[in-house]
C-alpha positions as CSV (number, residue, x, y, z in Angstrom):
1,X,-73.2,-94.3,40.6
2,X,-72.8,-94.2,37.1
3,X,-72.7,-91.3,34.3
4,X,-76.2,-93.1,32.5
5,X,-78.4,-93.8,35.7
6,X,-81.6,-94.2,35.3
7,X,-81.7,-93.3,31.6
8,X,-82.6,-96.0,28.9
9,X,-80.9,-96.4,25.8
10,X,-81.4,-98.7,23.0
11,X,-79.2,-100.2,21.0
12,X,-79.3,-101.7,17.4
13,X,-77.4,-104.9,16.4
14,X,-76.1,-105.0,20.7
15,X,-76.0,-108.9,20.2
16,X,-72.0,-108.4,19.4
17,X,-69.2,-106.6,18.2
18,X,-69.7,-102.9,18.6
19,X,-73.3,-102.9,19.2
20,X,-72.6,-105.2,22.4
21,X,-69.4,-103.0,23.3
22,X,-71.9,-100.3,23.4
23,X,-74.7,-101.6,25.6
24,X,-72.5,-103.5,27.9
25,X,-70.8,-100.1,28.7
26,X,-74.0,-97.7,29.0
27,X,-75.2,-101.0,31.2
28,X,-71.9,-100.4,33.7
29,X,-72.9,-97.1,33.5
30,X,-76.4,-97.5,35.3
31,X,-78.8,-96.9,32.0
32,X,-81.5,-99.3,31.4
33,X,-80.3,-101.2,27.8
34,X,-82.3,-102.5,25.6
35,X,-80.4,-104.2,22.7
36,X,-82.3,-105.7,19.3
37,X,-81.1,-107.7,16.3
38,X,-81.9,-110.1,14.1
39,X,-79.9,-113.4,15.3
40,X,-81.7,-114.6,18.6
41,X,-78.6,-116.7,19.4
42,X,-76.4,-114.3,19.6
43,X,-78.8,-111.5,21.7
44,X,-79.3,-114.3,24.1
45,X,-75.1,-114.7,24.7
46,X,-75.0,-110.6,25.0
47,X,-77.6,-110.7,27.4
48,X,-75.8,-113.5,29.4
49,X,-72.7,-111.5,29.3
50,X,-74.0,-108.2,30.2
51,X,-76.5,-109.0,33.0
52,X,-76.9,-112.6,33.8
53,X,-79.4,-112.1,35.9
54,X,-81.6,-109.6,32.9
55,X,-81.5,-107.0,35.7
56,X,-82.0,-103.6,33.6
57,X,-82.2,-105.6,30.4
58,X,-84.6,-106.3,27.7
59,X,-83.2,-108.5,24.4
60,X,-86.3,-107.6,21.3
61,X,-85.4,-109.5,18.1
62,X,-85.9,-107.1,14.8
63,X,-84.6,-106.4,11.9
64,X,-83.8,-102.6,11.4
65,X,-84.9,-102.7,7.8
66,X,-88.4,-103.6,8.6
67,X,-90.2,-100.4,9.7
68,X,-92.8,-102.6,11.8
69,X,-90.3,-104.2,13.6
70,X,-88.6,-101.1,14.9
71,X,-91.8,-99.4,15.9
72,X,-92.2,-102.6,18.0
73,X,-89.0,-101.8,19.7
74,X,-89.6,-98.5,20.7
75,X,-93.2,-99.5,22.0
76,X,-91.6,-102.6,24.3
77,X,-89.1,-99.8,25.6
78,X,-91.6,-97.3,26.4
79,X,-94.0,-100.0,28.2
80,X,-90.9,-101.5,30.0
81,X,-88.8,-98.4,30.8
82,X,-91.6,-95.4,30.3
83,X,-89.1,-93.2,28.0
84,X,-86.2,-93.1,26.1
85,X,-83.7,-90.8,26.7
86,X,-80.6,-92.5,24.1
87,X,-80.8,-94.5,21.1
88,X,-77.4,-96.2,19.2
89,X,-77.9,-96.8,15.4
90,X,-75.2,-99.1,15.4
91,X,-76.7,-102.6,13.5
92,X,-75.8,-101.8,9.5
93,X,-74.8,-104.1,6.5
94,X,-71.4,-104.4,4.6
95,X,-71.3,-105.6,0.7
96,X,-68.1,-105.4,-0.7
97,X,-67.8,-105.2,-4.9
98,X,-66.9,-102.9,-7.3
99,X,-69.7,-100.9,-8.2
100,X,-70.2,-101.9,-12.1
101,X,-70.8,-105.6,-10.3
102,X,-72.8,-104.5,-7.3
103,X,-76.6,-105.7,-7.8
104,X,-79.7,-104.0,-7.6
105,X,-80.6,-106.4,-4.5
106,X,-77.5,-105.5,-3.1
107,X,-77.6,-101.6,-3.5
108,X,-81.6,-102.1,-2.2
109,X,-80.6,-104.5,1.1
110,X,-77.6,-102.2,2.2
111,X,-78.9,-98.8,1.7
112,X,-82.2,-99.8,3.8
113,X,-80.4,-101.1,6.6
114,X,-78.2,-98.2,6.3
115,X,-79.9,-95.9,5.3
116,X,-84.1,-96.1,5.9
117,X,-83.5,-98.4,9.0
118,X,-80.9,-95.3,10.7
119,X,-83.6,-92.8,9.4
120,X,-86.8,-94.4,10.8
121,X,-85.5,-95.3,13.9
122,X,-84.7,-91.6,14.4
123,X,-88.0,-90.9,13.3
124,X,-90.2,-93.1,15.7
125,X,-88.3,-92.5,19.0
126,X,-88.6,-88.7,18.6
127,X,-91.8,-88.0,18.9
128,X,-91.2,-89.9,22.6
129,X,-88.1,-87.6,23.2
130,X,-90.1,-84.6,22.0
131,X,-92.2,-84.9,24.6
132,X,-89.8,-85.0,27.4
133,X,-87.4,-82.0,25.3
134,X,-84.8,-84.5,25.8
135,X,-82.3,-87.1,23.8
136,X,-79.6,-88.4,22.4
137,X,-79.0,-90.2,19.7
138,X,-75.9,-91.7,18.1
139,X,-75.6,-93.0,14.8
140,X,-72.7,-95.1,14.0
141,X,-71.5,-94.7,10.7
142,X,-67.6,-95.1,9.0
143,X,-64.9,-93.3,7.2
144,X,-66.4,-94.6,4.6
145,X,-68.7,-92.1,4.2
146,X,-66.3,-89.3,3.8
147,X,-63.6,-91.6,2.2
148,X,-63.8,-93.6,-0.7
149,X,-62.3,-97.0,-1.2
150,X,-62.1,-99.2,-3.8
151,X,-64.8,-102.1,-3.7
152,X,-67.2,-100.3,-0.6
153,X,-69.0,-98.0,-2.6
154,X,-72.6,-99.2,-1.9
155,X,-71.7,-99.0,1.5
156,X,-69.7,-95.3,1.4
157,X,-72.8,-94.6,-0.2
158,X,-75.2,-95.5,2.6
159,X,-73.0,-94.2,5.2
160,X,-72.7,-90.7,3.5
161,X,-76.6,-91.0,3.5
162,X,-76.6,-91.2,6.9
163,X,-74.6,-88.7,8.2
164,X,-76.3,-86.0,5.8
165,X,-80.2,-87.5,7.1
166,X,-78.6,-87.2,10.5
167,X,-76.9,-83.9,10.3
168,X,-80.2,-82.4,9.0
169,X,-82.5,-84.2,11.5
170,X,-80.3,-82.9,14.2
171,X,-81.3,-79.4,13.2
172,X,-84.7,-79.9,13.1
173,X,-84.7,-81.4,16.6
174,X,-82.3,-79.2,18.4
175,X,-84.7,-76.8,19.5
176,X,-86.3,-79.7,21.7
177,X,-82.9,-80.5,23.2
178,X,-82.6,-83.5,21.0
179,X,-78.9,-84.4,20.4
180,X,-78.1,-86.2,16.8
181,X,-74.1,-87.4,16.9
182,X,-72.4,-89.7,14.2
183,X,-69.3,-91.5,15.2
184,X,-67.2,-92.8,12.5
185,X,-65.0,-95.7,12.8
186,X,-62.6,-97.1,10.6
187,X,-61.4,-101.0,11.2
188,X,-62.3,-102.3,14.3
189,X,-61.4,-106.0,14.8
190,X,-63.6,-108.3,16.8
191,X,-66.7,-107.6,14.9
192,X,-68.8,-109.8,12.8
193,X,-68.5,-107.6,9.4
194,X,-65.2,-109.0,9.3
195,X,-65.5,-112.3,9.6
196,X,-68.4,-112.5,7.5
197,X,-66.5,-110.8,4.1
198,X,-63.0,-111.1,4.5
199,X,-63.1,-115.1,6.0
200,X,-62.1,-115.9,9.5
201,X,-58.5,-117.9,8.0
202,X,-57.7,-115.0,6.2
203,X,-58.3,-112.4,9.4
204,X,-54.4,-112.2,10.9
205,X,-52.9,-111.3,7.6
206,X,-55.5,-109.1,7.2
207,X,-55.4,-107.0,10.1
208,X,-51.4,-107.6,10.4
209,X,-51.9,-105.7,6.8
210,X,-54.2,-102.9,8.0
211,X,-52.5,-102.0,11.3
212,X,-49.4,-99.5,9.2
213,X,-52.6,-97.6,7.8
214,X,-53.5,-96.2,10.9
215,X,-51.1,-93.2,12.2
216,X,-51.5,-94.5,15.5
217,X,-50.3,-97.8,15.1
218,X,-53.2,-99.9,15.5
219,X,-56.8,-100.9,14.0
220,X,-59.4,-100.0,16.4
221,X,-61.5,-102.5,19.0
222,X,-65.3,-102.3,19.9
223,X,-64.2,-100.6,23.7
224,X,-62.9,-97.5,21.5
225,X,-66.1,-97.1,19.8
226,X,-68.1,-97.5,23.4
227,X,-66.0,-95.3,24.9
228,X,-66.8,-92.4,22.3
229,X,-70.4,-93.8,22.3
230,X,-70.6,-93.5,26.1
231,X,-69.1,-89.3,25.9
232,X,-72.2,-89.1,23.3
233,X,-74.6,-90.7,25.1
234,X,-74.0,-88.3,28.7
235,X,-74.7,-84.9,29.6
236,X,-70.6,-84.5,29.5
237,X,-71.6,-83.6,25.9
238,X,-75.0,-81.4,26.1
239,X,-73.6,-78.8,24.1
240,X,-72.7,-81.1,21.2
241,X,-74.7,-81.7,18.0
242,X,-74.3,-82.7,14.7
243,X,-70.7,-84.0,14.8
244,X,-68.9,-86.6,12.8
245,X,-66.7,-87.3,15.2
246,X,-63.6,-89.8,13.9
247,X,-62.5,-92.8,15.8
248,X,-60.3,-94.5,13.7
249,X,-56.8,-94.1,14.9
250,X,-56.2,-91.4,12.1
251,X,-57.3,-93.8,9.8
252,X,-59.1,-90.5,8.1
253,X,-55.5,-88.5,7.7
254,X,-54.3,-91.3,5.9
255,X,-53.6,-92.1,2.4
256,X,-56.4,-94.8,0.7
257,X,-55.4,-98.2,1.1
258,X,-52.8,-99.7,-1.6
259,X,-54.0,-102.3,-3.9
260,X,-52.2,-105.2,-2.5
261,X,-53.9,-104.8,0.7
């Protein structure tokens, strides 16, 4: 028996890092997953991983950005599962740059992943939740949204958009039962945001470097986000809504990083 039997959740960017944390945990936990992205390759390893046999899995390839591919989602999950009782808005984009060097195709491709593909997600798997006065839905977003640091502002930006679309949403839909939670992280290693800007020969220093600006010691891991994902996701937390809940190590309490790093 598991805490997310028979439920179905889906989950955005689930092909790795956090994303596939995420859905291979609610998967151990009994829900039905179904996990979308945009790299085919690397949805077909997480489905390998978490359910060789595709029992109580369905792998959708989309792009988040792309309002026609995430209504197609939601339709696949609803003719395959018949509801949807948990959504993750975990796929997002990173650009780092200081702001006066950001460009416009930039700001545009960060903030709609960010930004419009979090909010119209929300918006198509409510009306399904509506109907059944029941849901859950987690959006992950990042200290950077309530922290500012040098070179992420187009990204703090879109995060900060997030939480405040999800904060407001999460009143509208609390009279159905509807549950709208943000988790924040700050680093988590293993993920493909870091590999992709900071360059995988440059990753040790890096995170050697990060580790002494979290009061706990360590950056965080993809099973830390999951594990707050998973508290989000059950009824263990019916009577919580609207929270920007840290998980970051303290990363939050913690003065902004120095230049050198």
């Amino acid at each position: 028996m598991g805490i997310l039997d028979e439920k179905t959740a889906i989950v955005t960017g689930g092909g790795s890092g956090i994303g596939f944390a995420i859905a291979e945990r609610f998967h151990d936990e009994g829900a039905n997953v179904v996990i979308c992205g945009r790299n085919e390759e690397k949805l077909s390893k997480a489905s390998s991983a978490i359910s060789p046999e595709g029992a109580r899995l369905l792998c959708l390839k989309a792009d988040i950005s792309a309002e026609d591919d995430i209504i197609h989602v939601v339709k696949e999950t609803v003719r395959e599962y018949g509801a949807i009782d948990i959504l993750v808005n975990n796929a997002g984009m990173l650009k780092f740059g200081r702001m006066d060097e950001v460009t416009p195709e930039e700001w545009e491709g960060v903030m709609r992943t960010n930004a419009f593909g979090t909010w119209r997600f929300m918006v198509a798997v409510l009306a399904h939740m509506r109907m059944r006065k029941t849901g859950s839905i987690i959006n992950i977003s990042s200290i950077n949204g309530i922290k500012a640091f040098p070179g992420t502002g187009v990204y703090g930006a879109s995060k900060a958009a997030m939480q405040m679309l999800s904060q407001v949403m999460a009143m509208e839909a609390a009279s159905d039962n509807i549950r709208i939670n943000m988790i924040l992280p700050g680093l988590v290693e293993d993920t493909d945001f870091s590999i992709q800007e900071i360059g995988r020969e440059n990753l040790a220093a890096f995170w050697q470097s990060m580790r002494k600006l979290h009061p706990l010691g360590r950056n965080g891991k993809p099973s830390d986000i999951a594990d707050a994902a998973l508290f989000l996701a059950s009824d263990k937390s019916q009577y919580i809504t609207g929270v920007l809940l840290n998980v970051d190590g303290g990363r939050h309490l913690a003065t902004n990083r120095p230049p050198a790093a």
